[in-house]
N, C-alpha and C positions, 0 to 999 in steps of 0.2 A: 176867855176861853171859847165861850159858842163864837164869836166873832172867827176868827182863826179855822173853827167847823164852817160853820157858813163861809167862808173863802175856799175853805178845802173842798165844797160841796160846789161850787162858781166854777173853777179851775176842773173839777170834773166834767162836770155837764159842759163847759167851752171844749171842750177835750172828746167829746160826744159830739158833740156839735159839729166839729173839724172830720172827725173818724167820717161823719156821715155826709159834707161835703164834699172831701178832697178822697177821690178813689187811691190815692199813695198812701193813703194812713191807716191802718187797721189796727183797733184794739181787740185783744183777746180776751176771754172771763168774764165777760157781760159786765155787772155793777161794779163788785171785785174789783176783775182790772180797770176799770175808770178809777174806782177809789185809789189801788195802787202807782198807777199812772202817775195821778193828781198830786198824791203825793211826792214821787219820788222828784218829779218836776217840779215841785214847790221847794222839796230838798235842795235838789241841785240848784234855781233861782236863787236860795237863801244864802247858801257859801259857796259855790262854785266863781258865779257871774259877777259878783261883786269883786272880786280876784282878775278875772277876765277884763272887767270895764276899768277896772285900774293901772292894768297894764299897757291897754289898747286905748287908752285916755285919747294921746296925741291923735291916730287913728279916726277916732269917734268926732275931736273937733275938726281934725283938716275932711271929713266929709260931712258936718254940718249937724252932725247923730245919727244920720242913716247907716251907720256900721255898728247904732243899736240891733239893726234890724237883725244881720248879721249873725249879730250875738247871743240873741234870741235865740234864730235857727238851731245854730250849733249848741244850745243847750238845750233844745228839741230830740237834737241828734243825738247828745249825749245821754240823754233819757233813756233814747230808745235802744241805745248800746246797753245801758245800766240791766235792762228789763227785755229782753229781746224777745222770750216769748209769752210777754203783754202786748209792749207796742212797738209795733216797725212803722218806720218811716222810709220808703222808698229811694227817697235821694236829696240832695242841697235845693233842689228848688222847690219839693215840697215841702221840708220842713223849714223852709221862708216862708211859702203862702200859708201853711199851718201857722207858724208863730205867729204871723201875723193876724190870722183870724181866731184866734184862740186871746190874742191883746186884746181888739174890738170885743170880739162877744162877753170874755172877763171882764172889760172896762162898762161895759153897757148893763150887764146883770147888777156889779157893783154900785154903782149908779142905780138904778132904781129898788137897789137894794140897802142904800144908802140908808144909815142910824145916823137923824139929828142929834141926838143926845150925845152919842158919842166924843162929837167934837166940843 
């Protein structure tokens, strides 16, 4: 369980992080909306996308996994559909460079946030 928090809490601040690079992306509610954000986007990641990447299989191997990137986005976008006024995402190409920097900065946090024990 705190594992799952501390992801929930990673996924927000990368979420923070993006709001505060990419002028297309704004979060509303201060903490709040990061924490709902965070979530709802970890929601949608959890059963939406796996549904998505099953479908679009073929897709993902005839471009080599870069139509992950894709799929990413649009569940970025679907976030911000889900929650509209939390988070707007301006359009398909910001919520690419966001997914994309929200991967990096989650993957990097997680990473130095890594439990040996764990494994």
């Amino acid at each position: 369980m705190p594992y799952l928090l501390l992801r929930w809490l990673i996924l927000a601040i990368a979420i923070a992080i993006t709001a505060w690079l990419l002028p297309g992306i704004q979060v509303s509610g201060g903490i709040m909306g990061l924490i709902i954000a965070a979530a709802v986007l970890g929601l949608v990641n959890a059963i939406i996308r796996p549904i998505v990447s099953f479908f679009t299989c073929p897709l993902i191997i005839l471009t080599l996994g870069l139509f992950i990137l894709v799929i990413n986005a649009m569940m970025l976008a679907l976030t911000s559909w889900l929650i509209p006024g939390i988070l707007q995402v301006s359009g398909f190409w910001t919520a690419l460079f966001a997914s994309l920097i929200i991967s990096i900065v989650s993957g990097l946090l997680t990473a130095f946030l890594h439990d040996e024990s764990r494994w």
